[in-house]
N, C-alpha and C positions, 0 to 999 in steps of 0.2 A: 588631778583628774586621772582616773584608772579605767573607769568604765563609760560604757555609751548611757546616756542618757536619753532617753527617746520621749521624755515626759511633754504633755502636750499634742502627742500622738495617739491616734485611738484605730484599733481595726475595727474593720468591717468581716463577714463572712466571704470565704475565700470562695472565688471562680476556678472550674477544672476544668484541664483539656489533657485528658489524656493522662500520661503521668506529670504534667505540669500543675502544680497547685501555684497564684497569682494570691496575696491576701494585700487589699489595700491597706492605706496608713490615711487617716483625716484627719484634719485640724481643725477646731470649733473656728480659728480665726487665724487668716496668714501672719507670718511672721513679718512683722514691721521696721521696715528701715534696709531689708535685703532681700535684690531679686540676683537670679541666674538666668543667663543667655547661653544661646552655643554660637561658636565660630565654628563654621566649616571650612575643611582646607579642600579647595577640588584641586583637579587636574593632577594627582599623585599617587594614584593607586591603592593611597589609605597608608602608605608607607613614609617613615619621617624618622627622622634622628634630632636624636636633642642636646646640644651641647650643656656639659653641667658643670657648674665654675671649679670643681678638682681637675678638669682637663680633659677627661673622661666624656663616652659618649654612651648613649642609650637608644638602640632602634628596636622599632615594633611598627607593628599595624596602627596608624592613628588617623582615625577619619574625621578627629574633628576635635576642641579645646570647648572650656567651657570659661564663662564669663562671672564672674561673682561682681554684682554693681551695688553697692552701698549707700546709693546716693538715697534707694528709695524712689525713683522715679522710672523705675520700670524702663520699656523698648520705649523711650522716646526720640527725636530728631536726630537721624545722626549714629546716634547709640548702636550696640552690636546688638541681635534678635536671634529670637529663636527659630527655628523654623522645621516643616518634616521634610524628612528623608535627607539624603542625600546620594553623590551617582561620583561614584570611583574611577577614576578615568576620565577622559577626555571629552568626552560623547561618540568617540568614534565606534565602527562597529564591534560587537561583542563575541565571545566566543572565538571559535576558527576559520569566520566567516570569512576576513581578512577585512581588507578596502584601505581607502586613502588615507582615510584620515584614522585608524587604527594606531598606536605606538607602538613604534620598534620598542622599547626599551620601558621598563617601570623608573620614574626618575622619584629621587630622593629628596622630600621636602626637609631643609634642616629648622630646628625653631632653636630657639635662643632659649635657656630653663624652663625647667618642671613648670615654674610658676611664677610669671612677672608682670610687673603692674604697669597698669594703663591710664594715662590721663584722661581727663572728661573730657568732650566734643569741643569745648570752649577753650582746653588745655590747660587750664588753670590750676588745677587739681589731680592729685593720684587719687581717683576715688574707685577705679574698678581692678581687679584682679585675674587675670589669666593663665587658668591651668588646665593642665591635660589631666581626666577624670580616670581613675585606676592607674593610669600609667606614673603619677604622683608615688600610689602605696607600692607600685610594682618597683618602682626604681629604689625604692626604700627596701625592700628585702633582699633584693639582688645586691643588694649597697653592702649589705652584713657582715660586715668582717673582711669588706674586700678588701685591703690593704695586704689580706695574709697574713704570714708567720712576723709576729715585732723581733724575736730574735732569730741569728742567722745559729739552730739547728740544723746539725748535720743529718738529719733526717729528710731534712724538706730539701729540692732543688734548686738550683740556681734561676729558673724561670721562678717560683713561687716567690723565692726571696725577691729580686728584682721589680715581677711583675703584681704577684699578688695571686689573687682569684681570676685576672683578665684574660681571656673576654669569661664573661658568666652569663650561661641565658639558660629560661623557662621554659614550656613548650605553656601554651594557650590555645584553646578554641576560640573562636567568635561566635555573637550570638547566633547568627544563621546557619550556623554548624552544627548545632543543640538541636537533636531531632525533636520536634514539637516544638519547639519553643517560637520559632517565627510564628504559627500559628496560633497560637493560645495568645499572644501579645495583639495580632491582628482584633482576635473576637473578643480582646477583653474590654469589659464595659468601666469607664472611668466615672466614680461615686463624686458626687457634687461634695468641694471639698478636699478630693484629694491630693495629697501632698509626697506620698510616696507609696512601696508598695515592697513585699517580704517575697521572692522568689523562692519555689522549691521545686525540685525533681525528685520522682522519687519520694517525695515528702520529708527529702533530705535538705536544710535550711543554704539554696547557691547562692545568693546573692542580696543586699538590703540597698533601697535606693530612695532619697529623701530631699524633696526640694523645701525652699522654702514658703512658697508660694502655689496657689493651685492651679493657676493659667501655668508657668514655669512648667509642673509638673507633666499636665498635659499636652505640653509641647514638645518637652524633653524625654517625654515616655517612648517613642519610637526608635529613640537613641540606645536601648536595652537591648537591641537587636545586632547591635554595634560592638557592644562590651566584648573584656573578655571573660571568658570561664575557664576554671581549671579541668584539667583530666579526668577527678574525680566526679565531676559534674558531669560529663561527656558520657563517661560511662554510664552511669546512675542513668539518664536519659537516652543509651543503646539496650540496655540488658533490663531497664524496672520496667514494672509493668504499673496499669493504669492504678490511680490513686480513690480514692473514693470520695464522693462529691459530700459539701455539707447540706446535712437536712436536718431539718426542725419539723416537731411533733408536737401539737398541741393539741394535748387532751384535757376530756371538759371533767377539771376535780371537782373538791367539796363545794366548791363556789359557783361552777358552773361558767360558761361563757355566753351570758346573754346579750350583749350588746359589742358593738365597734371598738369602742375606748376598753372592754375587756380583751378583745382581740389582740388590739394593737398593744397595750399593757404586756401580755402574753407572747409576744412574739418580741420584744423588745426585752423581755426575761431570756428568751433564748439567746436572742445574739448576744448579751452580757454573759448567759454561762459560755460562749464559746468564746468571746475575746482572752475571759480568765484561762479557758483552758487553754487557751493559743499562745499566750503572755507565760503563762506556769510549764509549759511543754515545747514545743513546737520553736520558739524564739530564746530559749532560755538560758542555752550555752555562748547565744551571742552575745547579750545582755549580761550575763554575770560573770564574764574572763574578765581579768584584772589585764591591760593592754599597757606597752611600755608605748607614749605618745611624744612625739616629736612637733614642734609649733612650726610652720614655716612661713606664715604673717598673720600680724596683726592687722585690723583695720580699725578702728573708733571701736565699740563695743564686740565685734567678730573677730576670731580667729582659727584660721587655717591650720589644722593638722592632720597628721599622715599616724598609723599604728599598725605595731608588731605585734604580734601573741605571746605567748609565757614559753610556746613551742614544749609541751609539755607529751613525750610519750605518749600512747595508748590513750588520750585523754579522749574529751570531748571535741568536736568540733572546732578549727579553727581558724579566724581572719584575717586579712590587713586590708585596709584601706584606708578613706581618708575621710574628713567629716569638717565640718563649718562649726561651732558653738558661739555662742552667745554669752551674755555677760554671768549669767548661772549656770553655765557648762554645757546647756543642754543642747542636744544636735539638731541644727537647722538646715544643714543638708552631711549624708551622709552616701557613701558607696561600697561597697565590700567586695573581697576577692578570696572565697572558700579555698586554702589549701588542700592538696593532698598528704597524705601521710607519707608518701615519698619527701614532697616538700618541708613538713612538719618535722622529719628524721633529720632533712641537713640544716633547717636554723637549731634546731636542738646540738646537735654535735658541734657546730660551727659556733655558739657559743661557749659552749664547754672547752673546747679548746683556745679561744680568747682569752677565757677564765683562767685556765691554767698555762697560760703565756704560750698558748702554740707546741708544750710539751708532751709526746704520744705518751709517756710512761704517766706521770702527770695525771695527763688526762685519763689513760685508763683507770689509776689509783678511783678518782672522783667518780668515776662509770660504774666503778666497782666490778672492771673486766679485766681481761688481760690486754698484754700489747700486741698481739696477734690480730684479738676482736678489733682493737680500734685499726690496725692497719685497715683489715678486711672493711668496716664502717666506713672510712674516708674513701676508699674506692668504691664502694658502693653508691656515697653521696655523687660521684662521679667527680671527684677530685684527685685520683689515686696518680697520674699524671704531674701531680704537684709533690711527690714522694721522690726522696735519688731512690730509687727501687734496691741499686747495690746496698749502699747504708743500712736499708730496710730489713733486707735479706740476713747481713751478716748479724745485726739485733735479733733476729727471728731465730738464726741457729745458736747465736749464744745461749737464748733463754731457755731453748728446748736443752740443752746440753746442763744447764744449771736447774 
């Protein structure tokens, strides 16, 4: 498996608010045999750390896990559910108001892995799965090469060697930071049916979100307010401006439209040429990157994976996230996190140097730059702290002298 498969999925005509375009995702018929619940963690500010079995820790804003239950029996007795909303905090008062029951402090929820499994109500069984949703593909990119330099080059420092990449972090927005976006989520109308849905700002592709189920989905749709988004989405939604709504024309041809059933015939011509154009344009650098995938469980016919992109220069659009598939690959839930081209520059360099075993000459040879460019690159990726800077230096003046 290379690519997302989204087969069994069909759009609808997409809803605007503003520069937000919303395009649902439908399924003729839910996926059979797996549902998604959310767990909410209250009382913590949305703030959590998560122990990961190299020893290693990963904190972020996390308002809540999600459930993958395989039994097929949906929220029943017991079971974990979905639910809306959720309330950050304690319930005490908000803002600078102050009062009693306010907290001094944000306290720090720790959870035990990315993703671990859970017995059924009766305990007899592992049949459900508990992961944190984006924070899964986010911990996977941040992960890239973090070990560092495999040999002790005299280029690199003693913290790099030692330590690696550690600490390494991203910056993220949350949904209700994305100007428009709580809005256009509020008014948007959910199509009987639906199972997921193609976010854009800008009419630039932020975000893919895919339950497997259509109760699931409309319960878990509120939770998009929640995610995180990259920079480049933040921007796209400060500086673009409004998108343009879809409409359909029907005019009366050779045939004429004399009755209902030519109506509806006619207007079901339209929204097939707009899914085509939506599927050939608008979705189609998601859809056709070849993705390096990683599995992190199985269950009976489903499995759990997280993916990186090709991190390919100047390219097109690019992802990670994580996705459910089924026994013919194809995605039963899916979530995405648009890089920046900032982002997109340091997997790209950071595997090039893996490649070429952590050597700056090396690696420039393959860059087809000099050793100056890649000094100047790796401080750019904001790594340049991982350089003995002396070492650097005296390389910098040999070469210029040669």
């Amino acid at each position: 498996m290379t690519r997302i498969d989204l087969t069994g999925l069909d759009v609808r005509p997409a809803q605007v608010w503003g520069g937000v375009r919303l395009v649902p995702l439908v399924r003729a018929e839910p996926v059979p045999g797996l549902r998604l619940h959310r767990e909410i963690y209250r009382g913590h500010g949305g703030l959590g750390t998560v122990d990961l079995p190299d020893r290693t820790t990963y904190t972020s804003y996390i308002p809540h896990g999600f459930v993958a239950d395989w039994t097929g029996t949906g929220s029943g007795a017991g079971a974990e559910s979905a639910a809306y909303g959720t309330r950050l905090g304690d319930g005490g008062a908000r803002g600078g108001g102050g009062g009693d029951s306010a907290p001094d402090c944000m306290p720090v929820r720790r959870i035990h892995r990315m993703a671990k499994r859970r017995r059924d109500p009766d305990g007899r069984a592992e049949r459900r799965l508990r992961f944190l949703p984006l924070h899964l593909a986010l911990e996977g990119y941040l992960a890239l090469h973090f070990g560092g330099p495999s040999t002790a080059w005299e280029e690199w420092s003693g913290e790099a060697l030692r330590h690696g990449l550690s600490p390494r972090a991203e910056a993220a927005y949350a949904g209700w930071a994305v100007p428009g976006l709580a809005e256009a989520l509020r008014i948007f109308e959910v199509h009987p049916g639906q199972c997921g849905l193609l976010l854009y700002v800008a009419d630039a592709l932020a975000a893919a979100f895919v339950a497997p189920h259509p109760d699931d989905y409309r319960l878990l749709h509120p939770t998009l307010i929640e995610d995180l988004y990259g920079e480049l989405v933040h921007q796209y939604a400060c500086y673009g401006g409004p998108v343009p709504e879809f409409t359909a024309r029907i005019r009366d041809g050779a045939g004429g439209i004399r009755t209902l059933a030519d109506l509806r015939a006619a207007a079901r011509e339209q929204e097939r040429a707009w899914a085509v154009a939506h599927d050939g344009l608008m979705a189609r650098d998601l859809l056709e990157t070849s993705y390096a995938f990683e599995r992190v469980h199985r269950a009976g016919p489903f499995a759990l994976h997280r993916f990186l992109p090709p991190f390919r220069r100047g390219g097109p659009e690019q992802h990670i996230g994580e996705l459910i598939t089924d026994h013919k690959g194809r995605a039963v839930y899916l979530k995405t996190f648009r890089l920046s081209e900032n982002q997109i520059r340091k997997g790209h360099l950071l595997r090039r140097l893996a490649d070429c075993d952590w050597h700056l000459e090396r690696t420039a040879e393959a860059l087809g730059t000099s050793y100056a460019e890649v000094v100047r690159r790796v401080g750019g990726a904001g790594l340049g702290s991982l350089l003995n800077a002396h070492v650097v230096a005296q390389r910098l003046r040999e070469n210029q002298e040669s």
